[in-house]
Structure formats: structure tokens, C-alpha cells
N, CA, C and O atoms as a GROMACS GRO file, in nm:
protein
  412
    1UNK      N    1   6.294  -6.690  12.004
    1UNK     CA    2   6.436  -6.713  12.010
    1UNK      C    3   6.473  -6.830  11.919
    1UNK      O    4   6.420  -6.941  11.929
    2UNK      N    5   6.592  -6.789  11.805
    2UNK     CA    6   6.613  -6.941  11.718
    2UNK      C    7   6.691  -7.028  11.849
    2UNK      O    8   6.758  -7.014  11.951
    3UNK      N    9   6.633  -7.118  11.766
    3UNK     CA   10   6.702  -7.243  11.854
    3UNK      C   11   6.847  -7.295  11.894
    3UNK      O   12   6.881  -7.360  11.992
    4UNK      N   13   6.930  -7.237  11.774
    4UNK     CA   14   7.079  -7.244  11.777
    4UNK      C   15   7.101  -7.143  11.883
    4UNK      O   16   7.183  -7.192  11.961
    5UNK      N   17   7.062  -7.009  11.928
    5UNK     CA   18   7.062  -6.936  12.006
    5UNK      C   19   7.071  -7.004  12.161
    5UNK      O   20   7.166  -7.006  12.238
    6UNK      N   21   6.954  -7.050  12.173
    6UNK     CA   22   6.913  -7.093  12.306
    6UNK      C   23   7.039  -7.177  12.340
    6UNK      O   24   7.116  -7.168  12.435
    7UNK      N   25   7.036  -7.271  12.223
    7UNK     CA   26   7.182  -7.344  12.307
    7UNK      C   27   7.292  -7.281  12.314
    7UNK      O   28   7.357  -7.315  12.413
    8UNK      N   29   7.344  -7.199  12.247
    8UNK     CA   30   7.453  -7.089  12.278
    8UNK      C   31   7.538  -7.004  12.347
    8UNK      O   32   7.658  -6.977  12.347
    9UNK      N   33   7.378  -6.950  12.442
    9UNK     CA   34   7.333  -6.854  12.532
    9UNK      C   35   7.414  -6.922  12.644
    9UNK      O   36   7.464  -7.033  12.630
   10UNK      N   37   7.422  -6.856  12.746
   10UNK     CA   38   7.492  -6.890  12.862
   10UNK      C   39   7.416  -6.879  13.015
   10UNK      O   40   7.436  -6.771  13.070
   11UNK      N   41   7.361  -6.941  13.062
   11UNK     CA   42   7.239  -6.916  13.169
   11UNK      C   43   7.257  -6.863  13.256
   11UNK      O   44   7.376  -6.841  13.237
   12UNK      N   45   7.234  -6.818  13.350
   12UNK     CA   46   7.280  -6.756  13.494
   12UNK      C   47   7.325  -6.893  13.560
   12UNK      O   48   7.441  -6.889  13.603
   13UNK      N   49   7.261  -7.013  13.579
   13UNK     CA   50   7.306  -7.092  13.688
   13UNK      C   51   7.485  -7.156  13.643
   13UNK      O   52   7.573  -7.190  13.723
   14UNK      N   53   7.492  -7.153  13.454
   14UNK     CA   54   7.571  -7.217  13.444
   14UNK      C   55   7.690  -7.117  13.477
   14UNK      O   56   7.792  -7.143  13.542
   15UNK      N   57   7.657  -7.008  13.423
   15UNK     CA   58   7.723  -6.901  13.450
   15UNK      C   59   7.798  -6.873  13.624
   15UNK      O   60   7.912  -6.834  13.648
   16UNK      N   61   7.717  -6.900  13.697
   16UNK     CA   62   7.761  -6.875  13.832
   16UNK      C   63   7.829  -7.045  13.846
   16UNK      O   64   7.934  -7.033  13.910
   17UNK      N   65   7.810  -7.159  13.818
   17UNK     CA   66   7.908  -7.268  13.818
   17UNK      C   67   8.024  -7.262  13.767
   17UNK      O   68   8.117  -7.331  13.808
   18UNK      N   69   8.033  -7.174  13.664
   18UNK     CA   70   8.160  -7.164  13.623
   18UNK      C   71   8.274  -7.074  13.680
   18UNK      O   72   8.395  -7.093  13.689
   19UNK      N   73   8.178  -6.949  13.724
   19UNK     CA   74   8.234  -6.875  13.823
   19UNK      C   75   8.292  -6.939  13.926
   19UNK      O   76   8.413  -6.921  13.938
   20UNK      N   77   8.229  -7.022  14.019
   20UNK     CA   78   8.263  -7.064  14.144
   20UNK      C   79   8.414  -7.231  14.078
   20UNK      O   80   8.503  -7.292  14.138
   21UNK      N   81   8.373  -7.235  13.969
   21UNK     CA   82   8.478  -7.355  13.913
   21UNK      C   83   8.630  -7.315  13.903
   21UNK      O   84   8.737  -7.374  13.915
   22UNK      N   85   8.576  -7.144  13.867
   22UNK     CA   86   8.734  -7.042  13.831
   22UNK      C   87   8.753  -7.007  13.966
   22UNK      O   88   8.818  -6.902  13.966
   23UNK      N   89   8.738  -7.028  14.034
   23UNK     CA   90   8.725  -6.938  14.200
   23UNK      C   91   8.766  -6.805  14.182
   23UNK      O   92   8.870  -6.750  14.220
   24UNK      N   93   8.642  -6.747  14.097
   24UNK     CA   94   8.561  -6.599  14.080
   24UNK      C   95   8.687  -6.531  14.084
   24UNK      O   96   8.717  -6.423  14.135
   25UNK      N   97   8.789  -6.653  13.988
   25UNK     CA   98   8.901  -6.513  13.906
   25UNK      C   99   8.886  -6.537  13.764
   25UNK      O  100   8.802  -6.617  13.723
   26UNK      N  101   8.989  -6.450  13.659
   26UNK     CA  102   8.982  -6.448  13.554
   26UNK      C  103   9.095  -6.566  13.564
   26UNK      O  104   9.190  -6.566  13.642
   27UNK      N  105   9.057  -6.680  13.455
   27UNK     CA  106   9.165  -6.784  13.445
   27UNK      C  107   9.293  -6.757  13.406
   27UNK      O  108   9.380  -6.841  13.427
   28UNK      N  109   9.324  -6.632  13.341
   28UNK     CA  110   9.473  -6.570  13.238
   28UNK      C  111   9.532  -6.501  13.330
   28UNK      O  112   9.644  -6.536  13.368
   29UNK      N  113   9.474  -6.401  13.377
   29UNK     CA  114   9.559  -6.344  13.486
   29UNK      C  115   9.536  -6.311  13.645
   29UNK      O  116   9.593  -6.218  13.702
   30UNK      N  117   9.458  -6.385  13.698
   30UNK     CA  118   9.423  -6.390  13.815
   30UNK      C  119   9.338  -6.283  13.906
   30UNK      O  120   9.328  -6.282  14.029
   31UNK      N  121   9.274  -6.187  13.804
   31UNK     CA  122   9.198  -6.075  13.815
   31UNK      C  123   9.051  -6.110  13.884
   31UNK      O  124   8.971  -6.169  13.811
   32UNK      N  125   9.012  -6.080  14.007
   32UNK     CA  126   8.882  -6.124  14.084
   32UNK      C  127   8.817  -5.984  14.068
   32UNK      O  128   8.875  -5.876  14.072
   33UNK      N  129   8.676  -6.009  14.046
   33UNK     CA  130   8.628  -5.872  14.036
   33UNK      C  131   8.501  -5.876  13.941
   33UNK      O  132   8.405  -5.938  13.987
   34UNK      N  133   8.485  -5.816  13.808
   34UNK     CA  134   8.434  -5.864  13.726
   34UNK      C  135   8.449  -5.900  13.604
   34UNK      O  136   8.487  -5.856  13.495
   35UNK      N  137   8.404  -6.007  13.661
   35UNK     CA  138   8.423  -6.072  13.508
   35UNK      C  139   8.336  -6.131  13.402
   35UNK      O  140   8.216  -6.106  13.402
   36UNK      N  141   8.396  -6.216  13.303
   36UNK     CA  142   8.292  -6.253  13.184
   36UNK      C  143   8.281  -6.408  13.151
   36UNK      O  144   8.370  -6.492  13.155
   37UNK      N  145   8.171  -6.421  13.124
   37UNK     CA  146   8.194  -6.590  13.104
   37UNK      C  147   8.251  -6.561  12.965
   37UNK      O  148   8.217  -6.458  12.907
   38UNK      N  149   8.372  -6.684  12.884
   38UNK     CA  150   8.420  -6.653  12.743
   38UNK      C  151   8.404  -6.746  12.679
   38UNK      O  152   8.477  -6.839  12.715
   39UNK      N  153   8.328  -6.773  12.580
   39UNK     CA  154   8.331  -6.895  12.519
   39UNK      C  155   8.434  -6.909  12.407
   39UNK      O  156   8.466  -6.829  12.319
   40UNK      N  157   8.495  -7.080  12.446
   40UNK     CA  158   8.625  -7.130  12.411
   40UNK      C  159   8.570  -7.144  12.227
   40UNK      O  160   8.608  -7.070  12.136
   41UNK      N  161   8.498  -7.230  12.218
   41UNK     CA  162   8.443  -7.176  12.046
   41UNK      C  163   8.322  -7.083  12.032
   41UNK      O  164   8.209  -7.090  12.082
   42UNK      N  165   8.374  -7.000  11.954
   42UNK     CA  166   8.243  -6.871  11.973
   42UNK      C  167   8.124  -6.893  11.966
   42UNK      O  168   8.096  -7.010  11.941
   43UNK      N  169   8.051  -6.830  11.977
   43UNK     CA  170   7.882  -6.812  11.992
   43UNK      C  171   7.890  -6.804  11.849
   43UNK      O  172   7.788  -6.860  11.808
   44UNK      N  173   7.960  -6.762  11.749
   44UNK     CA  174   7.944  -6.689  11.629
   44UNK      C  175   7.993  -6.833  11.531
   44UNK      O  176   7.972  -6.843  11.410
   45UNK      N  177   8.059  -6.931  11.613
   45UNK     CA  178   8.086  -7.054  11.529
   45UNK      C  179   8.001  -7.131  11.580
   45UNK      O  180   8.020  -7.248  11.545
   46UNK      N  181   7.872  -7.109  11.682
   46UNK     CA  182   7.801  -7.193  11.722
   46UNK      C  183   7.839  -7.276  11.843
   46UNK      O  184   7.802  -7.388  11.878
   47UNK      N  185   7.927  -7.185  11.898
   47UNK     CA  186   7.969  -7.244  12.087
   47UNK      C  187   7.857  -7.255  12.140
   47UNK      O  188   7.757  -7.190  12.110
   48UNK      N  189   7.868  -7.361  12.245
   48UNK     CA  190   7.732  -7.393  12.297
   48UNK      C  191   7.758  -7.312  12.471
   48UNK      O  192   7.864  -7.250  12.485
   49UNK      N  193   7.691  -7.315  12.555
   49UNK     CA  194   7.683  -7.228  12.650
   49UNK      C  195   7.718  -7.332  12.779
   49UNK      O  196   7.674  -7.328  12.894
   50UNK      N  197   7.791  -7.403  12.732
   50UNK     CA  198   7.772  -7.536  12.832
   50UNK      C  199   7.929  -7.483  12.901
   50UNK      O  200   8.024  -7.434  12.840
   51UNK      N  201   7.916  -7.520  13.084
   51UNK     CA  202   8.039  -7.526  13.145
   51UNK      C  203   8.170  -7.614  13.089
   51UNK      O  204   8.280  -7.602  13.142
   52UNK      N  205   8.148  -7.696  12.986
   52UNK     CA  206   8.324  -7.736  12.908
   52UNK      C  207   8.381  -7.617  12.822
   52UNK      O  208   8.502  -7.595  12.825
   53UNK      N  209   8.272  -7.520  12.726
   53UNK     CA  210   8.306  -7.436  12.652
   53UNK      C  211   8.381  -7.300  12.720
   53UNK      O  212   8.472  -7.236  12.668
   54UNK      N  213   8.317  -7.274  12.848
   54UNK     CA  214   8.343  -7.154  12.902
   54UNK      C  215   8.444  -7.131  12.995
   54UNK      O  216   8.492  -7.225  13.058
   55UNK      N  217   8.485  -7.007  13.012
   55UNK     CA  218   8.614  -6.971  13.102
   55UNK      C  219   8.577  -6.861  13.208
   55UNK      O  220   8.465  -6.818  13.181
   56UNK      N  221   8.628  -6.800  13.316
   56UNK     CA  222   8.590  -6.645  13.319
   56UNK      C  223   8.755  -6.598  13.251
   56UNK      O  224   8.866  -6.648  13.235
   57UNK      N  225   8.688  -6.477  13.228
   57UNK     CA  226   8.776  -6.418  13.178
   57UNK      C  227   8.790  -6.246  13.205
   57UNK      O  228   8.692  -6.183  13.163
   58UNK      N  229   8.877  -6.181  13.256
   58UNK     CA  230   8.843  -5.958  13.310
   58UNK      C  231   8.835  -5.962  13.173
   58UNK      O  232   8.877  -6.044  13.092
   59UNK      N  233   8.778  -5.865  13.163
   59UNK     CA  234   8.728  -5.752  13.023
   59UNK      C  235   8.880  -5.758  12.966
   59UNK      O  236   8.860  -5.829  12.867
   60UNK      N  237   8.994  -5.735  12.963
   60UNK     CA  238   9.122  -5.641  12.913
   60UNK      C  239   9.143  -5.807  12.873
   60UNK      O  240   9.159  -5.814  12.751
   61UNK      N  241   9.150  -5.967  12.950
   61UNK     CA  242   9.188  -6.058  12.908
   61UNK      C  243   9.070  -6.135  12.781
   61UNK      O  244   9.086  -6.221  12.694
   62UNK      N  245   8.981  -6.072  12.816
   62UNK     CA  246   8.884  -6.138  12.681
   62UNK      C  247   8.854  -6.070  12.595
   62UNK      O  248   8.766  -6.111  12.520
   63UNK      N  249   8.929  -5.909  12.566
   63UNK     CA  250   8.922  -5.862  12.452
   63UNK      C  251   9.034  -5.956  12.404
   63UNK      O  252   9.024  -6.034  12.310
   64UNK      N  253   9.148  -5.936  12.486
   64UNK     CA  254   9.323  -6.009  12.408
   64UNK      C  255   9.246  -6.136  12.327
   64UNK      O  256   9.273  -6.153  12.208
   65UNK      N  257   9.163  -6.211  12.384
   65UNK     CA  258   9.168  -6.356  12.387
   65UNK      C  259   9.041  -6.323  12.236
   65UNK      O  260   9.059  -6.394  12.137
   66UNK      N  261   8.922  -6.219  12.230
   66UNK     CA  262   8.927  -6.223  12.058
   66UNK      C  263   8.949  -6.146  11.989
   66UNK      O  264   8.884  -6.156  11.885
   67UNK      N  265   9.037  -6.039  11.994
   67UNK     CA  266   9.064  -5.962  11.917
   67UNK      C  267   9.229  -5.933  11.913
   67UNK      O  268   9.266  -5.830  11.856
   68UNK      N  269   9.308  -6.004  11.961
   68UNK     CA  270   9.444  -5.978  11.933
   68UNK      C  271   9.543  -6.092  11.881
   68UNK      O  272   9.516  -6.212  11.886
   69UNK      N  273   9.668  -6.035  11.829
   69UNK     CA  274   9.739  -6.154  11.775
   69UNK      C  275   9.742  -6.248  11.877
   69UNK      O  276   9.728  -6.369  11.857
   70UNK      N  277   9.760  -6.196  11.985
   70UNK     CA  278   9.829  -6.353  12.059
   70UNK      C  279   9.626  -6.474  12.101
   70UNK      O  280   9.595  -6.540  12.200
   71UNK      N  281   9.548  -6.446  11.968
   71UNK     CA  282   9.431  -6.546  12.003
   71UNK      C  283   9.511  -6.678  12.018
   71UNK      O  284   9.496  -6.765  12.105
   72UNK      N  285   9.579  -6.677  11.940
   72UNK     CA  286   9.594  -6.836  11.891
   72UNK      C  287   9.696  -6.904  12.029
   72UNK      O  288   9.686  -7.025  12.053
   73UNK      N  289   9.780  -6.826  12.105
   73UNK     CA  290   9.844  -6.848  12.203
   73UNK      C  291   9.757  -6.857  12.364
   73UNK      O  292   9.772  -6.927  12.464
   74UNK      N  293   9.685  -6.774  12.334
   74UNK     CA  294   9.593  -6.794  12.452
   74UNK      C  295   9.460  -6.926  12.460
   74UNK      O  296   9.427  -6.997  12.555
   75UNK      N  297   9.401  -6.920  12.300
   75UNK     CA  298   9.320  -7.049  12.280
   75UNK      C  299   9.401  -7.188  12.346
   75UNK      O  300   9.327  -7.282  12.372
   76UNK      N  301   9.537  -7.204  12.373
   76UNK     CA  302   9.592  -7.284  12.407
   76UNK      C  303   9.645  -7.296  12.541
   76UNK      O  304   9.672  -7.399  12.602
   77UNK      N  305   9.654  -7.192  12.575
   77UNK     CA  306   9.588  -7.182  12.733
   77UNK      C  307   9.517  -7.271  12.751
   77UNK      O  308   9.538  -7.391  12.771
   78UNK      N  309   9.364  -7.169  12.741
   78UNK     CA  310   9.266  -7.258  12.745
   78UNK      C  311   9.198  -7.390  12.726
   78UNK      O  312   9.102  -7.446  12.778
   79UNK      N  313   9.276  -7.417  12.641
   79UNK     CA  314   9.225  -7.549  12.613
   79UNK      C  315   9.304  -7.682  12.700
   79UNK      O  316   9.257  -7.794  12.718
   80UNK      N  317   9.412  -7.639  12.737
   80UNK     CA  318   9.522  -7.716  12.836
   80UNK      C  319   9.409  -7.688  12.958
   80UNK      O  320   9.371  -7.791  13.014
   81UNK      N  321   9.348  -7.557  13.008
   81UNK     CA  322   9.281  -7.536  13.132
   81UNK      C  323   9.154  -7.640  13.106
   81UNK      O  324   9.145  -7.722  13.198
   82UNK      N  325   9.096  -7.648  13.047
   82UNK     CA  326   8.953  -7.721  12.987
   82UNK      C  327   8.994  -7.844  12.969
   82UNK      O  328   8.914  -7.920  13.023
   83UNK      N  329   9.085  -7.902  12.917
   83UNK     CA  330   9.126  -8.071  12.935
   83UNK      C  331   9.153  -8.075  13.068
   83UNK      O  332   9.064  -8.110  13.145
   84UNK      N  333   9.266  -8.042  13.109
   84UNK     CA  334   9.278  -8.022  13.257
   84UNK      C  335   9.160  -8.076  13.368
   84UNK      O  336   9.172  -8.172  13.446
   85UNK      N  337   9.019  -7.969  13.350
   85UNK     CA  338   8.949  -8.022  13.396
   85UNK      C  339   8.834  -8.132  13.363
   85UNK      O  340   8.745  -8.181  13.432
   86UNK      N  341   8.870  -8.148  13.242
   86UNK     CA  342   8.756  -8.277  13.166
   86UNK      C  343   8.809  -8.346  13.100
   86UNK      O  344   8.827  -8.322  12.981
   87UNK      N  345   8.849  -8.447  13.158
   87UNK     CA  346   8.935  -8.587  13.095
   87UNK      C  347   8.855  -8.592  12.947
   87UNK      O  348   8.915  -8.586  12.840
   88UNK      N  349   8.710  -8.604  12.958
   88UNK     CA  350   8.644  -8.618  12.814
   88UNK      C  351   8.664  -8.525  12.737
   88UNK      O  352   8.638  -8.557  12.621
   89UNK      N  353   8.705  -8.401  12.752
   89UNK     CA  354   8.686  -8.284  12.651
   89UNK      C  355   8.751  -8.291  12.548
   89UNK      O  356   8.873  -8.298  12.532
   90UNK      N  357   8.609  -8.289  12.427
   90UNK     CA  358   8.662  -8.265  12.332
   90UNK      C  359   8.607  -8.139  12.269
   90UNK      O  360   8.497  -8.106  12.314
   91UNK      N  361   8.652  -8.069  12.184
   91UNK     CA  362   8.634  -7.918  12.095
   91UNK      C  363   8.526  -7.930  11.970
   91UNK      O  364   8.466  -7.847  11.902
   92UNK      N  365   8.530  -8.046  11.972
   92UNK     CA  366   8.401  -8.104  11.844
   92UNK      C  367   8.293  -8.101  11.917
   92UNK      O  368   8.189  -8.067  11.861
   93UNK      N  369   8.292  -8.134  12.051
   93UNK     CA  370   8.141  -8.151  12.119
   93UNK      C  371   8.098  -8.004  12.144
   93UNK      O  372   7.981  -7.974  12.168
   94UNK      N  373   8.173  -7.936  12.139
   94UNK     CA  374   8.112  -7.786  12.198
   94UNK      C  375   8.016  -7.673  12.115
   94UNK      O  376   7.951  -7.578  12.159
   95UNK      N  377   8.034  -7.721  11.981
   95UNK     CA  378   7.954  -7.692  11.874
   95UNK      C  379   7.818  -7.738  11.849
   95UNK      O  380   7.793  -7.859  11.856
   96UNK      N  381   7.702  -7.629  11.813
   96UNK     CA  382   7.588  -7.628  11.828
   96UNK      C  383   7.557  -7.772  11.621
   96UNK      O  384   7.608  -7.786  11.510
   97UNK      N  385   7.434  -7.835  11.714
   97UNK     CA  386   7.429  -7.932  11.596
   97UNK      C  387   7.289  -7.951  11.606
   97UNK      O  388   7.239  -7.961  11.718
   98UNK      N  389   7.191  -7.961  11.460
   98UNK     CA  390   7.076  -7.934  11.477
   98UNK      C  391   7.024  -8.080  11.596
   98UNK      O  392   6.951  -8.079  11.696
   99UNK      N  393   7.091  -8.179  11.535
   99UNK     CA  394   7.079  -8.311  11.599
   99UNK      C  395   7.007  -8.243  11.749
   99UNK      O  396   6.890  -8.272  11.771
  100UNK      N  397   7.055  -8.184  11.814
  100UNK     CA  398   7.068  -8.100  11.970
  100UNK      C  399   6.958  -8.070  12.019
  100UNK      O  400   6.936  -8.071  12.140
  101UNK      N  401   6.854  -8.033  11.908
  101UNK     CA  402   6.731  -7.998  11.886
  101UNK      C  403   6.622  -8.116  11.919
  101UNK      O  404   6.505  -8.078  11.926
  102UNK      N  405   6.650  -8.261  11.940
  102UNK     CA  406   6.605  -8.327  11.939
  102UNK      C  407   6.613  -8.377  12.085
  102UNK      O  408   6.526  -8.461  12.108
  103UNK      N  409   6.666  -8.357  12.155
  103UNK     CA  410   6.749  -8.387  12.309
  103UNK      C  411   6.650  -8.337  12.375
  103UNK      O  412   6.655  -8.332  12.498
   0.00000   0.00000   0.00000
């Protein structure tokens, strides 16, 4: 497994913390059932798998959230929901950095 991967990846434990953080709804529209962990900067820009990056999100709200016009309206959602809960959060930390590798 490359290494940028591993940090990326999303684990089961963090995965179920985040679940129980959303109280096992989708954060956009209040959908309980199943859902997806979503990472706030992609896996594909090197989102890291960590509970600041992630949301839940139903299937129909995390296609909207990467594949439709309104991304850029919903990223701001999110990110009001994610400060909200982390006075520290910042969007620079959530990105994979080889530095990381050393930790």
C-alpha cells in the first residue's frame, strides 16, 4: 500500500466516530440509514482520512456534493459544519504531506 494511501484511507474505527459524531445521519439532509463517510478535501487531492476531513453523507447527497454544480455551495456547508465543530480547523491541515511519513 503507497503511503499517501494509508493516510487517506478512512478506518473503520474512525469511520464509526464520525458516524456516531453525525448522529448516524447524513449532515445535508438528515437522511439515517446508509451512509458514506465524505471527504471534505478529496482522497484524489490527498484528503487525509482523519475525523476533521470527514462528514456522513446518503449516497444522492454525496454524489450532489462531487459531481454537481451546487459543489461549491455545499463545500460551504461543510466547512461552517467542520469549524463549527473544531475551533482549530483548518483546510491546509487536511492534506496528505510527505513530512506525515515521519510521524
Amino acid at each position: 500500500m503507497r503511503r499517501e494511501t494509508r493516510f487517506t484511507s478512512v478506518q473503520p474505527a474512525t469511520w464509526k466516530r464520525v458516524y456516531e459524531r453525525d448522529n448516524k445521519r447524513c449532515v445535508l439532509c438528515g437522511t439515517a440509514g446508509t451512509l458514506q463517510a465524505a471527504h471534505f478535501v478529496p482522497r484524489s487531492h490527498g484528503g487525509l482520512g482523519r475525523e476533521m476531513n470527514l462528514v456522513m453523507l446518503c449516497a444522492d447527497c454525496h454524489r450532489r456534493f462531487d459531481q454537481s454544480a451546487e459543489r461549491e455551495e455545499i463545500r460551504g456547508e461543510l466547512r461552517e459544519y467542520l469549524q463549527a465543530l473544531y475551533p482549530d480547523w483548518n483546510e491546509a491541515d487536511l492534506k496528505y504531506r510527505k513530512d506525515l511519513d515521519r510521524c
